[in-house]
C-alpha positions as a Markdown table, in Angstrom:
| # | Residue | x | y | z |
|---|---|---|---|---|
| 1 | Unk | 15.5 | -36.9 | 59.6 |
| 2 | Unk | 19.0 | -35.0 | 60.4 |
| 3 | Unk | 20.3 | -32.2 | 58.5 |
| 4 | Unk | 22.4 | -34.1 | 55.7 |
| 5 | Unk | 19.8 | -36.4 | 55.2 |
| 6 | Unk | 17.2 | -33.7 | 53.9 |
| 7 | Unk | 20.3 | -32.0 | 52.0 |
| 8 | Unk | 20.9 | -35.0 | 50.6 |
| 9 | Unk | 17.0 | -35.8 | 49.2 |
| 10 | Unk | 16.2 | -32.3 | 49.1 |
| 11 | Unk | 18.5 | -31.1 | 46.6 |
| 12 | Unk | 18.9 | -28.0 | 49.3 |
| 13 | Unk | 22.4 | -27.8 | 50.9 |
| 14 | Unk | 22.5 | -27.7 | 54.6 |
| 15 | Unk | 24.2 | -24.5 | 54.8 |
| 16 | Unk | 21.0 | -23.0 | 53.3 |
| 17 | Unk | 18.6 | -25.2 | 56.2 |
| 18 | Unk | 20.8 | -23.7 | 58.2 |
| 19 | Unk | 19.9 | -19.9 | 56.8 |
| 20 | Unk | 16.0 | -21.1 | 56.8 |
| 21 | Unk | 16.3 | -22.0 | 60.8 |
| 22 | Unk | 18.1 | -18.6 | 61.2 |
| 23 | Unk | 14.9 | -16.8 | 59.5 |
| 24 | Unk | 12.9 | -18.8 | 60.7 |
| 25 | Unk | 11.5 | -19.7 | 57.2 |
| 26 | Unk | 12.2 | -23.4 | 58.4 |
| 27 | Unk | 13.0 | -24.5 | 62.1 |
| 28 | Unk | 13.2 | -28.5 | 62.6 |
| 29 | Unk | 10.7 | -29.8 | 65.0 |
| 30 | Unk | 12.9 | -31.2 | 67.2 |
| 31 | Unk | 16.8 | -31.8 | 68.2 |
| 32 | Unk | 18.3 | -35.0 | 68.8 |
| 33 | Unk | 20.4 | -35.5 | 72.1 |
| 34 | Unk | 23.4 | -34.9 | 70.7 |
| 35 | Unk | 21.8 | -30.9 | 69.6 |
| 36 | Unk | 21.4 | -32.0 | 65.8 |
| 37 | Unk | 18.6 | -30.3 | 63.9 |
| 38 | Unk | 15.7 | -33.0 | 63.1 |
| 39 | Unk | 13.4 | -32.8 | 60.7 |
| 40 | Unk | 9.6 | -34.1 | 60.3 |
| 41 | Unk | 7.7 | -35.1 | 57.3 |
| 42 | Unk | 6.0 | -31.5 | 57.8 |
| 43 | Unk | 9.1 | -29.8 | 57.9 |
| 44 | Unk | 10.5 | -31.2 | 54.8 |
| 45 | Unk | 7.1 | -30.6 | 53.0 |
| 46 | Unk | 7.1 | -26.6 | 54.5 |
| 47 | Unk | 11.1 | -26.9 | 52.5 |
| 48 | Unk | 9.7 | -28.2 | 49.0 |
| 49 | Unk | 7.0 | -25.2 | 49.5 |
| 50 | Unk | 9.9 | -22.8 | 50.1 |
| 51 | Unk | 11.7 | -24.0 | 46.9 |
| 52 | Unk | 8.5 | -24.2 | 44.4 |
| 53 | Unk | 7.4 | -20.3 | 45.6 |
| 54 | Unk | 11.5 | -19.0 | 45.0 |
| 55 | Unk | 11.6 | -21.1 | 42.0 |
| 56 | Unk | 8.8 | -18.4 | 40.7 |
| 57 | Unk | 10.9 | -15.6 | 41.7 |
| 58 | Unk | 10.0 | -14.9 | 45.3 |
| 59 | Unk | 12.3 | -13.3 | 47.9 |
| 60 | Unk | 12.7 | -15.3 | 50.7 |
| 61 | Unk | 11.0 | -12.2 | 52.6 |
| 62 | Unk | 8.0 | -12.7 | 50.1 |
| 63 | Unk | 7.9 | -16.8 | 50.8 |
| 64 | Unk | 8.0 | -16.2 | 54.2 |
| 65 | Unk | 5.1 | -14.0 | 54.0 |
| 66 | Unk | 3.3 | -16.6 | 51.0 |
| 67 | Unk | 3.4 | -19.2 | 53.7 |
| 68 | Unk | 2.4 | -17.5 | 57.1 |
| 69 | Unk | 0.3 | -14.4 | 56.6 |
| 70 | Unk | -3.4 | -15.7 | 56.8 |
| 71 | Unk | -4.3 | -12.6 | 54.6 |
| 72 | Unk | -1.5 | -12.8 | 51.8 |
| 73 | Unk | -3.0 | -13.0 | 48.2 |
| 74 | Unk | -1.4 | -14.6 | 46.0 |
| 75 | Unk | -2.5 | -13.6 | 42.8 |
| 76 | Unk | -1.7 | -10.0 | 43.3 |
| 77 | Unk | 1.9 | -11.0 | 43.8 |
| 78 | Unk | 1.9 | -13.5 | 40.8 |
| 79 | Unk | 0.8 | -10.0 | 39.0 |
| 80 | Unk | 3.6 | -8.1 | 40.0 |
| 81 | Unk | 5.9 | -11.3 | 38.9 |
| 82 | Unk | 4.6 | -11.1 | 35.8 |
| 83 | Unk | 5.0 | -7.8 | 35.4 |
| 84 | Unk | 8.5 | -8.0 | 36.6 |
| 85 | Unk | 9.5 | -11.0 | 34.5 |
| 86 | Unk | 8.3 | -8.8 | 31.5 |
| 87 | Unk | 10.6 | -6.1 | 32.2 |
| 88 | Unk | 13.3 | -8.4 | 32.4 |
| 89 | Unk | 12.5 | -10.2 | 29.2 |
| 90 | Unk | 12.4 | -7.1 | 27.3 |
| 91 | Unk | 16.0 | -5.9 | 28.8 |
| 92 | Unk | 17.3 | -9.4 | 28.1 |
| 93 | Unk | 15.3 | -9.1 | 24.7 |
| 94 | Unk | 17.2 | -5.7 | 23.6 |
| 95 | Unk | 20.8 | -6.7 | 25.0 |
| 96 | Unk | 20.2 | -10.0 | 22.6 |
| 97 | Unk | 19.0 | -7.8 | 19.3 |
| 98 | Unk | 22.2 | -5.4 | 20.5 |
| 99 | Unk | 24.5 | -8.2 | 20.4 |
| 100 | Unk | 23.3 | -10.3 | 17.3 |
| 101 | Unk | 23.4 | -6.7 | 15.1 |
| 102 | Unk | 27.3 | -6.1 | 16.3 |
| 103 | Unk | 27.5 | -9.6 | 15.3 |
| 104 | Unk | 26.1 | -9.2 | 12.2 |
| 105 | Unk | 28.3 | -6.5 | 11.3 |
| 106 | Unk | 31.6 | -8.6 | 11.7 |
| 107 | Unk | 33.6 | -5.8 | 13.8 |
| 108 | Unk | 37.4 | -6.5 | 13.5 |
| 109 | Unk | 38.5 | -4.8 | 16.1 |
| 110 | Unk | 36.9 | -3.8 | 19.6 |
| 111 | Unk | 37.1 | -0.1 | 18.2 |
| 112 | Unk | 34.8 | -0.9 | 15.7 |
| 113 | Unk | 32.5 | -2.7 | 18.7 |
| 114 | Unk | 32.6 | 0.4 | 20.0 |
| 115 | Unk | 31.8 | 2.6 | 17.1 |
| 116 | Unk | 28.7 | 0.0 | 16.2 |
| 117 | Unk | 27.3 | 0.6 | 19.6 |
| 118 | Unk | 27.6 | 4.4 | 19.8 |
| 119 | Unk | 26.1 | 4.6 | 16.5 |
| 120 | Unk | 23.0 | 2.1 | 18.2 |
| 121 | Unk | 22.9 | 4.2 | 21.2 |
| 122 | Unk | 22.8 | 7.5 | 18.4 |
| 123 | Unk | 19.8 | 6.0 | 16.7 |
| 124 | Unk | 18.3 | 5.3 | 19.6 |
| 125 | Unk | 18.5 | 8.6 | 21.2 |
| 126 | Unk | 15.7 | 11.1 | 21.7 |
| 127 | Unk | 17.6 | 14.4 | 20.5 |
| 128 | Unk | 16.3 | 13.7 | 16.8 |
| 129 | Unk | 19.8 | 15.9 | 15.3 |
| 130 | Unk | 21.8 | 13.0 | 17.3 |
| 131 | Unk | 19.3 | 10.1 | 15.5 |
| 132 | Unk | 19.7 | 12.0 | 12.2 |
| 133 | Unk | 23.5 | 12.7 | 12.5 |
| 134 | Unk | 23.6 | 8.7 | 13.3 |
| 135 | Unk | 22.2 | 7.9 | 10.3 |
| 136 | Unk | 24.1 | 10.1 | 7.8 |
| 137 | Unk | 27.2 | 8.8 | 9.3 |
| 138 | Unk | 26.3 | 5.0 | 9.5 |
| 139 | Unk | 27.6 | 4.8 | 5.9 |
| 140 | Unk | 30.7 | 5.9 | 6.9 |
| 141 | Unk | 31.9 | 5.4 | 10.3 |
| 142 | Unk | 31.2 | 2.0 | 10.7 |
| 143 | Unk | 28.9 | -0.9 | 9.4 |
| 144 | Unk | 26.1 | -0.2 | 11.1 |
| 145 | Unk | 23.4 | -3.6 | 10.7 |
| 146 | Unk | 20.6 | -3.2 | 8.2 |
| 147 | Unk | 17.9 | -4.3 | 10.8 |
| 148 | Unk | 18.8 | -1.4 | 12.8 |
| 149 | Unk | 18.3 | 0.7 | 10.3 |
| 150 | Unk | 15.0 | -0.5 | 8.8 |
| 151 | Unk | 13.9 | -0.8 | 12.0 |
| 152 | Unk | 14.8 | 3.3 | 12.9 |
| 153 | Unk | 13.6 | 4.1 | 9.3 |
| 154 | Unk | 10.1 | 2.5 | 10.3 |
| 155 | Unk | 9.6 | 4.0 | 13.3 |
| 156 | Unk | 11.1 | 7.4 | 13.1 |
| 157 | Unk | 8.2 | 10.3 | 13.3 |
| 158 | Unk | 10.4 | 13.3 | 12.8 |
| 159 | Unk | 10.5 | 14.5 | 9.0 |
| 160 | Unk | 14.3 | 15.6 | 8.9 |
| 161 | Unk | 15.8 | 12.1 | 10.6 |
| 162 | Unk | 13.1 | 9.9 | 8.5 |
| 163 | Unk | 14.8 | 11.4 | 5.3 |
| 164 | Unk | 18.1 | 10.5 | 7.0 |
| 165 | Unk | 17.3 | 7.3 | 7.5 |
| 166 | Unk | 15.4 | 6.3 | 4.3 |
| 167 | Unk | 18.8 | 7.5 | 2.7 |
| 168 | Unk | 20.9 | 5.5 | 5.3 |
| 169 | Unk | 18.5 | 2.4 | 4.2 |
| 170 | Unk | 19.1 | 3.3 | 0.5 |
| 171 | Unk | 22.9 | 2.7 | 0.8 |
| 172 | Unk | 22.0 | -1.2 | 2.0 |
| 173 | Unk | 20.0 | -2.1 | -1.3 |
| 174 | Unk | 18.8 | -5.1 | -1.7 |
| 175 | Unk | 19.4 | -6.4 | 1.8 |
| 176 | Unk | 17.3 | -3.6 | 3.4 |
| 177 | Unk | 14.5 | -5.5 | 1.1 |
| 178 | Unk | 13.1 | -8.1 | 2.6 |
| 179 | Unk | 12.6 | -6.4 | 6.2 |
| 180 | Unk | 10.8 | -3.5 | 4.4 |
| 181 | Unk | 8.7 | -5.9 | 2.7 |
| 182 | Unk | 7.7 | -7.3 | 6.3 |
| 183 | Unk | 7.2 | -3.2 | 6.8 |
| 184 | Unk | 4.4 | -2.9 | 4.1 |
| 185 | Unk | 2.2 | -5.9 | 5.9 |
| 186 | Unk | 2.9 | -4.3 | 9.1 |
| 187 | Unk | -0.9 | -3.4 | 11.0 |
| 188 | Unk | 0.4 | -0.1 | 12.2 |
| 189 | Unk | -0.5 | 2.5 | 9.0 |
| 190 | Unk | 2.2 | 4.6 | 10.1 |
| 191 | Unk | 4.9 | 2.1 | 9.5 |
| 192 | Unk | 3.4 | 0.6 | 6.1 |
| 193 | Unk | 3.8 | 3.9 | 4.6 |
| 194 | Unk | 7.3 | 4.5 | 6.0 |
| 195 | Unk | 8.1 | 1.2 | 4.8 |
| 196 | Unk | 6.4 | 1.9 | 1.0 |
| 197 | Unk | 8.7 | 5.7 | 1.3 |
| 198 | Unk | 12.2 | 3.5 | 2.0 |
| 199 | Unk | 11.4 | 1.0 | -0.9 |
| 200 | Unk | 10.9 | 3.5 | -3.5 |
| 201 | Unk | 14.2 | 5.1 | -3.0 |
| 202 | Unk | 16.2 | 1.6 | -3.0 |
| 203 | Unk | 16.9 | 1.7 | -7.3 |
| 204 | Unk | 17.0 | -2.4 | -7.6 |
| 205 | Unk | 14.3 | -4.9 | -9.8 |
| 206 | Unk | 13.3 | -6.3 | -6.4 |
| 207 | Unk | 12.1 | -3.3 | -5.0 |
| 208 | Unk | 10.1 | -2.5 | -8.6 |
| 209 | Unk | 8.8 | -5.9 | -7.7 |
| 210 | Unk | 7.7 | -4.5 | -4.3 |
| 211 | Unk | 6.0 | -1.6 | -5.0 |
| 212 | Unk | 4.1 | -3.3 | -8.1 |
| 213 | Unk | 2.8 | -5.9 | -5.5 |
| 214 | Unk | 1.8 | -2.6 | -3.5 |
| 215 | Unk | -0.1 | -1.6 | -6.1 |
| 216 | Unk | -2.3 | -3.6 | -4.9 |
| 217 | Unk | -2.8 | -3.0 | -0.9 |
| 218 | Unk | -5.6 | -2.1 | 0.7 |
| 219 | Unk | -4.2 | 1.1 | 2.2 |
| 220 | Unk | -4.4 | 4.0 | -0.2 |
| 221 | Unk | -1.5 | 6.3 | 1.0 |
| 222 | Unk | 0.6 | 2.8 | 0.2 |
| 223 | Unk | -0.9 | 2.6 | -3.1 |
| 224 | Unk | 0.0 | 6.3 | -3.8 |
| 225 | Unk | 3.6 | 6.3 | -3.0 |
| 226 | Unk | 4.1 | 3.1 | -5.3 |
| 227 | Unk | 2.0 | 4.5 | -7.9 |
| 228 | Unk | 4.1 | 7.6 | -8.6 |
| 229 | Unk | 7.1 | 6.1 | -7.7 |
| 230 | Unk | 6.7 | 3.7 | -10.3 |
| 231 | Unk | 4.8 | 6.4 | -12.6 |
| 232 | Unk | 8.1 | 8.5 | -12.7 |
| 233 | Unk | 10.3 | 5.4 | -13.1 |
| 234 | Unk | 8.1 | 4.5 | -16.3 |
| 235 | Unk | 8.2 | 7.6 | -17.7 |
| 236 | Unk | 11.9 | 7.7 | -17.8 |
| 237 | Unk | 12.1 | 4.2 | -18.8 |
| 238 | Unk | 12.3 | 3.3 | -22.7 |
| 239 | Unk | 10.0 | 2.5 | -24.8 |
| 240 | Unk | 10.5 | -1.3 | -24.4 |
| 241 | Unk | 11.2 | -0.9 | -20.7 |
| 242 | Unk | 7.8 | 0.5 | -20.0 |
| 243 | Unk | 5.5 | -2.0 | -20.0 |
| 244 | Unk | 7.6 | -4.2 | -18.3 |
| 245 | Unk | 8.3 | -2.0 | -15.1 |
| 246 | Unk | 4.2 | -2.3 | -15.2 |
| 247 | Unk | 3.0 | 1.1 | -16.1 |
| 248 | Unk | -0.2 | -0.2 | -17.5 |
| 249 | Unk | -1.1 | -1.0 | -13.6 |
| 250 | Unk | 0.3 | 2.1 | -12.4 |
| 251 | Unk | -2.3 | 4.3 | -15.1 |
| 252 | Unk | -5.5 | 3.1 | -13.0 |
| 253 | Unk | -3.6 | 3.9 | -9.7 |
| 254 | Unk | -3.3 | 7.6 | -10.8 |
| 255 | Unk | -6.8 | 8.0 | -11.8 |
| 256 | Unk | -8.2 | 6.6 | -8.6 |
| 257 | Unk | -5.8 | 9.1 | -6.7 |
| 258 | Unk | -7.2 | 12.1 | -8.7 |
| 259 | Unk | -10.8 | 10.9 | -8.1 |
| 260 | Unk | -10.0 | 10.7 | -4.2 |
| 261 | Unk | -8.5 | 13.9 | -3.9 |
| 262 | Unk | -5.1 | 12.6 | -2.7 |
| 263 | Unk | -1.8 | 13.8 | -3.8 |
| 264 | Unk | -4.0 | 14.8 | -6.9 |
| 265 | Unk | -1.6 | 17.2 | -8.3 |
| 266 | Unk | 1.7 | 14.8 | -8.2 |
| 267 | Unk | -1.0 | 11.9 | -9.7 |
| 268 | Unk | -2.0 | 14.3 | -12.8 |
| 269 | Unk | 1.4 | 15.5 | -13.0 |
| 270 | Unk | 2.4 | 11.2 | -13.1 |
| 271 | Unk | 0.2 | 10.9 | -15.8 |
| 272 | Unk | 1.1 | 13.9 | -17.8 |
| 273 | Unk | 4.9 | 12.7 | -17.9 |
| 274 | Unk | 3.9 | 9.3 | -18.8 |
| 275 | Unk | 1.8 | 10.5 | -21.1 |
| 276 | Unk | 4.6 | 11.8 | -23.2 |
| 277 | Unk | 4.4 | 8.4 | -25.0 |
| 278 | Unk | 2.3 | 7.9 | -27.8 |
| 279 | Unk | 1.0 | 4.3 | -26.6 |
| 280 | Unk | 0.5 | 5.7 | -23.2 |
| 281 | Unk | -1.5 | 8.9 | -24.0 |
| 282 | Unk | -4.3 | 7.2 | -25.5 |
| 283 | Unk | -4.1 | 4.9 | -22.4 |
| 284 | Unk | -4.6 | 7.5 | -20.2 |
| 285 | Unk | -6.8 | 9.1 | -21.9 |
| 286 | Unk | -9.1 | 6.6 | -22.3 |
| 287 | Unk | -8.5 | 5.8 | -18.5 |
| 288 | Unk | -9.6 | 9.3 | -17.5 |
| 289 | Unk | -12.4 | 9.4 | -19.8 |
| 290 | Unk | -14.0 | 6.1 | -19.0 |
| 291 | Unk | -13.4 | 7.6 | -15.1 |
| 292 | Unk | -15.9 | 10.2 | -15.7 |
| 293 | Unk | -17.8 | 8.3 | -18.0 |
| 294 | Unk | -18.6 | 6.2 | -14.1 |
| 295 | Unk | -19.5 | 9.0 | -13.1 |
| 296 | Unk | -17.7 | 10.1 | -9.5 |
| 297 | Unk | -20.7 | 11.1 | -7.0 |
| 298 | Unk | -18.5 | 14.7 | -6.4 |
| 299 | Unk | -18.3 | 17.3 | -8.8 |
| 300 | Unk | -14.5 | 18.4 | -7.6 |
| 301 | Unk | -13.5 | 14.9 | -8.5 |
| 302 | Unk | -14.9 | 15.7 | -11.7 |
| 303 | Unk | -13.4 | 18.8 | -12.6 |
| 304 | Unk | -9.7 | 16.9 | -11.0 |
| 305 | Unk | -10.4 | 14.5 | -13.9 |
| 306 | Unk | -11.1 | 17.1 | -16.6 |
| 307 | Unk | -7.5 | 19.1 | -15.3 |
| 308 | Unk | -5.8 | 16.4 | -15.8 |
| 309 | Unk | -6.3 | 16.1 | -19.0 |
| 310 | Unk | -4.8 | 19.2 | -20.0 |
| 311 | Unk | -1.0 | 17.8 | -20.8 |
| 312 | Unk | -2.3 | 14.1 | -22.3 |
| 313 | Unk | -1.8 | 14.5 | -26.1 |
| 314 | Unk | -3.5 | 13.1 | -28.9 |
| 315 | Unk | -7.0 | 12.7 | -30.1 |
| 316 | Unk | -9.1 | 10.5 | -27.8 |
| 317 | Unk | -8.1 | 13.7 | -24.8 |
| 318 | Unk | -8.9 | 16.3 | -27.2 |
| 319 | Unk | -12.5 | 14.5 | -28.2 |
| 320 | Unk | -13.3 | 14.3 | -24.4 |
| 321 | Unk | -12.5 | 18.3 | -23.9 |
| 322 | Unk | -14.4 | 18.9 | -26.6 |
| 323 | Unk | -17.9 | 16.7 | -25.4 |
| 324 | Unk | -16.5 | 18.4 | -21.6 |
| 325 | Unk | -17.3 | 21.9 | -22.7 |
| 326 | Unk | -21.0 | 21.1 | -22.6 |
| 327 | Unk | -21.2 | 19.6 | -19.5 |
| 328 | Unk | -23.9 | 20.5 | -17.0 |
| 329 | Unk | -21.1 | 21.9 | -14.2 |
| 330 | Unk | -20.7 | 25.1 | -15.5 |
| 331 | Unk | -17.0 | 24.3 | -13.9 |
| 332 | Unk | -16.1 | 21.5 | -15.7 |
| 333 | Unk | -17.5 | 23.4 | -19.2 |
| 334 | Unk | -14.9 | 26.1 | -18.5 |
| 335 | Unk | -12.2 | 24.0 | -17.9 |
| 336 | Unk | -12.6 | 21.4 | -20.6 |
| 337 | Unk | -12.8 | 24.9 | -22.9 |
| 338 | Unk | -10.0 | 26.7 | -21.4 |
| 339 | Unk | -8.0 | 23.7 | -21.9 |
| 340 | Unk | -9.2 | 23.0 | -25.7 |
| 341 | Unk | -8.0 | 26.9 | -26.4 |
| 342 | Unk | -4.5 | 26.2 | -25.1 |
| 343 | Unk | -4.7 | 22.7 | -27.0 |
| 344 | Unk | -5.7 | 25.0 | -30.5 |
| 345 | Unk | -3.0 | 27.2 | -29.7 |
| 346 | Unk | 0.0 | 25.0 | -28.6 |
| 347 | Unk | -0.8 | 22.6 | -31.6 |
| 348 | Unk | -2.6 | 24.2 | -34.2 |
| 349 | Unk | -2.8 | 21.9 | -36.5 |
């Protein structure tokens, strides 16, 4: 078969045969008398080879080798394709996520392209004062795109910039919502709380909404940050406001945080402002007492309890001080009396 002939069924033009024969990646069998290249069923079937291996990425170097070298292995070059096609997903990957966010923002002009991406390139950068000076000026300088932000905001390890960001995310509202929502089901602990830190500082219903549903995650540090974010927001709520923004949920959240010993102090202090409220107090009190009537296994969680009823007015706190100050821990006994003598002499009535 000549030259045209196996361009033509081939789908490979003739000026590439003709590179093949100069590599030698494909030489004709024969000539005909007239000096044209002719091709047998074996040489046309060596060409289809050549095409399926460079259709997978080879070099025509690396097919040449894939077809002639008795000792070539293919699967350790199919490994490093893999791992090359990878690489170049995840550039193509991050040019795409680029692109769609300038999108996103809507630029006018190219100036504000070029603004958008230097901010990008800013919160991408590994001097944390360039990330953090990127975030306090994406409110600004230009429109930077609320996925970028999140997305910086959950992953960003440094104290400082995380502040930065969480503030940055704040200025978006609601629309910075839904992506932290995805945050707080994220596997990575790290990122759930990040995500549960950015919420409570967005002031909307629909993040109340979120960190009541958080209430209720398995991770405790999640829990936590919901629980007084939501304790303080109850506490400055009014009266009619305060069930509904779900204080009665947030009161067993507390207690289980001054049993574990975590953030123990902000927890009591929660409760103490929320327990300001009349309807409240006796809540808490009642929560705090049935607590160590369950009896906690650890005698520091028990003497957590007793502290924090120091601030929680009103009769059902004062009658568990009082049974307190015979308790078998001789620690818990002095507390629970200290506290009744500051009780007698604040109020002494």
């Amino acid at each position: 078969m000549l030259i045209g002939d196996v361009a033509r069924r081939s789908g490979v033009s003739a000026r590439m045969l003709r590179h093949y024969d100069s590599l030698g990646l494909v030489r004709p069998t024969g000539r005909t008398g007239s000096g044209y290249r002719e091709y047998s069923g074996e040489d046309i079937r060596r060409i289809f080879h050549v095409e399926s291996l460079r259709s997978l990425g080879l070099s025509l170097r690396e097919v040449a080798r894939a077809l002639d070298d008795p000792g070539f292995r293919p699967s350790e070059l199919v490994d490093d394709l893999v791992r090359q096609t990878q690489e170049r997903i995840a550039v193509e990957t991050a040019l795409l996520t680029r692109l769609r966010r300038i999108g996103a923002a809507e630029p006018a002009e190219w100036e504000d392209v070029l603004q958008i991406v230097a901010l990008l390139h800013a919160l991408g950068s590994e001097n944390p004062a360039s990330r953090q000076r990127a975030a306090l000026s994406s409110a600004e300088e230009a429109a930077v795109p609320v996925e970028a932000l999140v997305e910086a905001a959950l992953h960003e390890e440094d104290p400082n910039v995380a502040g930065a960001l969480r503030w940055a995310v704040a200025q978006s509202g609601e629309a910075a919502l839904e992506l932290l929502a995805e945050g707080l089901a994220s596997p990575v602990a790290e990122v759930r709380e990040r995500a549960v830190r950015s919420i409570a500082e967005i002031p909307h219903e629909r993040a109340v909404a979120l960190l009541e549903g958080a209430l209720r995650s398995p991770d405790s540090m999640v829990r936590g940050h919901a629980a007084l974010t939501l304790g303080a927001q109850a506490a400055q709520a009014t009266e009619g406001e305060c069930e509904e923004r779900g204080a009665a949920d947030v009161v067993p959240a507390l207690v289980e945080m001054i049993v574990e010993g975590r953030n123990d102090v902000d927890a009591a202090d929660a409760l103490s402002a929320l327990a300001r409220r009349p309807a409240s107090a006796d809540r808490i009190a009642t929560a705090l007492v049935g607590r160590l009537a369950d009896g906690p296994d650890d005698l520091p969680a028990r003497r957590r309890l007793t502290q924090a009823l120091a601030d929680v007015p009103g009769v059902t706190a004062a009658r568990a001080l009082a049974e307190l100050a015979h308790d078998e821990d001789p620690a818990v006994a002095l507390t629970a009396a200290y506290l009744l003598t500051l009780r007698e002499a604040r109020d002494p009535d």
